[in-house]
N, C-alpha and C positions, 0 to 999 in steps of 0.2 A: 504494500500500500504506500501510497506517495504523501508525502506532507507536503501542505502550502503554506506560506506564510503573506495573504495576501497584505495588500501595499493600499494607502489610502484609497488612489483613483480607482481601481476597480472600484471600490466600495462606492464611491461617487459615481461614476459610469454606470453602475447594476441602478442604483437608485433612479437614475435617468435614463432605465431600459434601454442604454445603448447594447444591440444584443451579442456581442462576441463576450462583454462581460458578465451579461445575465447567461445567458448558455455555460460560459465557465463556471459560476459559482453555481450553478444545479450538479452540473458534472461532479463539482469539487467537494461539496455536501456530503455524497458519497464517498471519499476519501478521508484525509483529514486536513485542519483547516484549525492555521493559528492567527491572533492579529496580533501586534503588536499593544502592549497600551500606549505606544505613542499611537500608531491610528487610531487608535478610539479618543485622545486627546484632541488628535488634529478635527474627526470627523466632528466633535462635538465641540469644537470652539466657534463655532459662525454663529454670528449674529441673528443670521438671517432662519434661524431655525424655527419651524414652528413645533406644537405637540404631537403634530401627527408624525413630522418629521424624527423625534427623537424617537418615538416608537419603531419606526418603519426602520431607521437606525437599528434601533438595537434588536429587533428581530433579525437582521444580518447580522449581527456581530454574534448573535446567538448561534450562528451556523456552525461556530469553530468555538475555541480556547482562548482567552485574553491573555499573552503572556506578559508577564512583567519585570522591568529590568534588576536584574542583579546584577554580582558584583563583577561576573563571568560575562553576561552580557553588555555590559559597562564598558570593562577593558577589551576586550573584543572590537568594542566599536571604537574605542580609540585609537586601536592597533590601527582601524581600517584606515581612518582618518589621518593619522600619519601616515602607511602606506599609499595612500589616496595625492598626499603631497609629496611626498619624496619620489616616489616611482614612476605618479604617475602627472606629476606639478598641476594637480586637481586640489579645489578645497569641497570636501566632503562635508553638507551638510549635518550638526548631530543627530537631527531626526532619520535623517534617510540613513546615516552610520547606523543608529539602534535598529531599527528596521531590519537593514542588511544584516545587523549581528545577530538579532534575534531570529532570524532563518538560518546563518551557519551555524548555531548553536545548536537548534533543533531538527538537523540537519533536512532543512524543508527548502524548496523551491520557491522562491520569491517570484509572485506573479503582478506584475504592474506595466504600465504602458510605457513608463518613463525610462528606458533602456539606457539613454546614455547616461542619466544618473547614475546607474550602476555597471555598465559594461566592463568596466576600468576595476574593477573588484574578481572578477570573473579566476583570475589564477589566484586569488585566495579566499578557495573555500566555496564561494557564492555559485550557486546556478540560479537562471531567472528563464520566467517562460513568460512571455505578452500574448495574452489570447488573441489581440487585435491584428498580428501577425500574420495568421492563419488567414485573414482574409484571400 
């Protein structure tokens, strides 16, 4: 069985029935399926949210696991983040760093649309699938 560690945008994409992300997350449902708590920070910091919206939120996020950073996913993400500037003279966001570490930790497939944010991580450790891809 494969593990996913989806990535905000899908979560936003599936919300706005764009369908390469909502066909993913039905697929994915049947596997297994982490989010970070930073996406669930990110997803739930907008302004613009109503109540239907927080619900409709967190029944996706019900799909999977909320994982949370520790001390292992912390230094993980820093490593990347240095790695990110020395290797690859990129500045790695720390959201998207914990993200990334929180799928190599869990040794899950990070699914998101945002490739070149993370392509440059790919020899350490990280695999990434874009369902939008496939188109």
């Amino acid at each position: 069985m494969t593990n996913y560690c989806v990535d905000t945008n899908i979560i936003v994409y599936t919300m706005n029935g764009l369908e390469p992300a909502v066909s993913f997350m039905k697929k994915a449902q049947n596997e297994g399926i982490i989010f970070s708590v930073i996406v669930e920070a990110e997803l739930f910091s907008s302004w613009k949210l109503t109540d239907e919206d927080f619900s409709d939120l967190r029944s996706v996020l019900d799909l999977g696991e909320i994982i949370e950073v520790n001390s292992s996913i912390a230094l993980k993400a820093a490593e990347l983040r240095r790695l990110s500037k020395v290797k690859s003279n990129r500045s790695l966001k720390l959201p998207d760093a914990l993200i990334a570490a929180t799928a190599i930790e869990h040794a899950a497939v990070l699914i998101t649309r945002n490739e070149d944010d993370f392509n440059h991580l790919l020899n350490y450790g990280l695999e990434l699938f874009n369902p939008f891809s496939t188109q």
